[in-house]
C-alpha positions as CSV (number, residue, x, y, z in Angstrom):
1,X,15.4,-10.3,-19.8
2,X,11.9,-11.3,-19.7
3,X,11.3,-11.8,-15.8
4,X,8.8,-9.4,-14.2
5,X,7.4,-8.9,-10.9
6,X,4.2,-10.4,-10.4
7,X,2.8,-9.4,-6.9
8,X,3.4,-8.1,-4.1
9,X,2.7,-10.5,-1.6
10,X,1.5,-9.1,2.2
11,X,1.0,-11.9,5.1
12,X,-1.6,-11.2,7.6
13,X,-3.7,-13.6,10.4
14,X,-7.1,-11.9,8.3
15,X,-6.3,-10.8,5.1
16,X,-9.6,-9.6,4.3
17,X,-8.5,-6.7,6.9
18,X,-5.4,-5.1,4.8
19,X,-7.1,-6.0,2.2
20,X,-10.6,-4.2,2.5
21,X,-8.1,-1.2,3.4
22,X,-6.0,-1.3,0.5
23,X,-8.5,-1.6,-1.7
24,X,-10.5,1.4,-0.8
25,X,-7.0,3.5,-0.4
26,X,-6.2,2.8,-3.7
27,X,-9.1,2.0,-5.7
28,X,-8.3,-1.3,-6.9
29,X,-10.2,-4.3,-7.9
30,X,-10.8,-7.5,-6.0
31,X,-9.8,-10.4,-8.7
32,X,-9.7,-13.2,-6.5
33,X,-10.8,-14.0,-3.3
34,X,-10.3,-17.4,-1.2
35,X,-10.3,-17.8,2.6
36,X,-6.3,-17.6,2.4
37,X,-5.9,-15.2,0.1
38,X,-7.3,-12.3,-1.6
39,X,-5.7,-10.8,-5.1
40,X,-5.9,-7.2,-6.1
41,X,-5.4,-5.7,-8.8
42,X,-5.7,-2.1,-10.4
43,X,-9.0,-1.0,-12.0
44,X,-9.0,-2.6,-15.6
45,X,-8.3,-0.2,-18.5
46,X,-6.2,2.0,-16.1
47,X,-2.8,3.1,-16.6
48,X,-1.6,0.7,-13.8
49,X,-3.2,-2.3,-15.1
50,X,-1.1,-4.8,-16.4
51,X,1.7,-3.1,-15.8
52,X,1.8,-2.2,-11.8
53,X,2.4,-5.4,-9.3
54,X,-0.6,-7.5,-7.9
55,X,-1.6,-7.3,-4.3
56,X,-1.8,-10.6,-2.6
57,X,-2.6,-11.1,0.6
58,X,-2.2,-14.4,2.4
59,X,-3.0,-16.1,5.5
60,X,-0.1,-16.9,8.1
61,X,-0.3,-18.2,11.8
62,X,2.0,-16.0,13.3
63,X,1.5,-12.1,14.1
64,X,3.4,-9.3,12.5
65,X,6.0,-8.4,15.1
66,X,8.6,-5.5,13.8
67,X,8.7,-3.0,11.1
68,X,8.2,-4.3,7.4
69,X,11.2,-5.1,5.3
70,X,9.5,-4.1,2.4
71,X,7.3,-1.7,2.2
72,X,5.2,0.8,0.3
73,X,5.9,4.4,-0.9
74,X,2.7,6.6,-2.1
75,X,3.1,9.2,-4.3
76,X,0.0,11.4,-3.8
77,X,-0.7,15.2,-5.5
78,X,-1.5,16.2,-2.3
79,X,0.1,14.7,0.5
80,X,-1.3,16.3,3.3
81,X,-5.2,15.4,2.0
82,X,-3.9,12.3,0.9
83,X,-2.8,11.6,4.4
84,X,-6.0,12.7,5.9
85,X,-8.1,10.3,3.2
86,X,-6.1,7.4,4.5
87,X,-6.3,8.4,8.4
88,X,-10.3,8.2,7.3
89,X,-10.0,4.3,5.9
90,X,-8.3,3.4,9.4
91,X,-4.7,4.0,8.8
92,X,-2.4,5.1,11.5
93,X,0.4,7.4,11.7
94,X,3.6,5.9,13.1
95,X,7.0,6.4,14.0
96,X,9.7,4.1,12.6
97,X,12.8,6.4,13.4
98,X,12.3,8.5,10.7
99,X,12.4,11.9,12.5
100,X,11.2,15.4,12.5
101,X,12.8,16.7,9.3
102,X,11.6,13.8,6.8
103,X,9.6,15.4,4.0
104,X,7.1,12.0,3.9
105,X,4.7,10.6,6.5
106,X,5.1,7.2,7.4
107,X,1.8,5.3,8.2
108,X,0.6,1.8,9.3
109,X,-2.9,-0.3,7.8
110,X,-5.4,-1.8,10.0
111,X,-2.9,-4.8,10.1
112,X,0.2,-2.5,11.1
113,X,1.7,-3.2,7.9
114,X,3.8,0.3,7.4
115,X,4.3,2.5,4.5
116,X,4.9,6.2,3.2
117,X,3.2,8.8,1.8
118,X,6.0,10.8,0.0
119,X,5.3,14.7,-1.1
120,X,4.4,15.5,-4.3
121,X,6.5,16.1,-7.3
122,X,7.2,19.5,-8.1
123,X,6.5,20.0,-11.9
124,X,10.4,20.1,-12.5
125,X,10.3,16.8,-12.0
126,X,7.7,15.2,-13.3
127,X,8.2,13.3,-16.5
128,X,7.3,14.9,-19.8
């Protein structure tokens, strides 16, 4: 099969908003920018690029108004710093249902889009 997944597409009334945020958060590259949408990518010659998904971000009328049907999940090596860096770049903590005993914090952009930032992987299981 031959089909791959392209982008990652995020609706917002400003895109430039998640979009300033997530490319701060996760260093990435600005590769296209219109009024409607803004592409981003990872940083060229990384390990990500050309391999992990676009970002794109496009302009819709309407508001986000629940949780996200498809979201994010961060895998930092330090999850609590990680959390704090993010909490720096104007992301919010927020509660989804999730509950007390969850071993990830789940977190909202400047645009309320959620997502996770999971633990980190304990050296048992990390790929050799």
């Amino acid at each position: 099969m031959t089909l791959r997944i392209q982008a990652l597409c995020i609706d917002s009334t400003d895109p430039r908003i998640p979009a300033a945020f997530w490319e701060k958060a996760l260093g990435w590259r600005r590769t296209h920018e219109e009024d409607d949408e803004i592409v981003l990518e990872p940083r060229a010659g990384s390990p990500e690029d050309g391999v992990a998904p676009d970002l794109l971000f496009l302009k819709v009328p309407e508001r986000k108004e629940a949780k996200n049907r498809l979201h994010l999940d961060l895998r930092p090596a330090d999850r609590d710093a990680e959390v704090a860096r993010l909490e720096s770049l104007g992301a919010k903590r927020v509660d989804v249902g999730q509950g007390a005993e969850v071993n990830w914090v789940v977190m909202a952009d400047p645009d309320g889009n959620e997502f996770c930032v999971l633990r980190a992987l304990r050296p048992d299981e990390m790929a050799g």
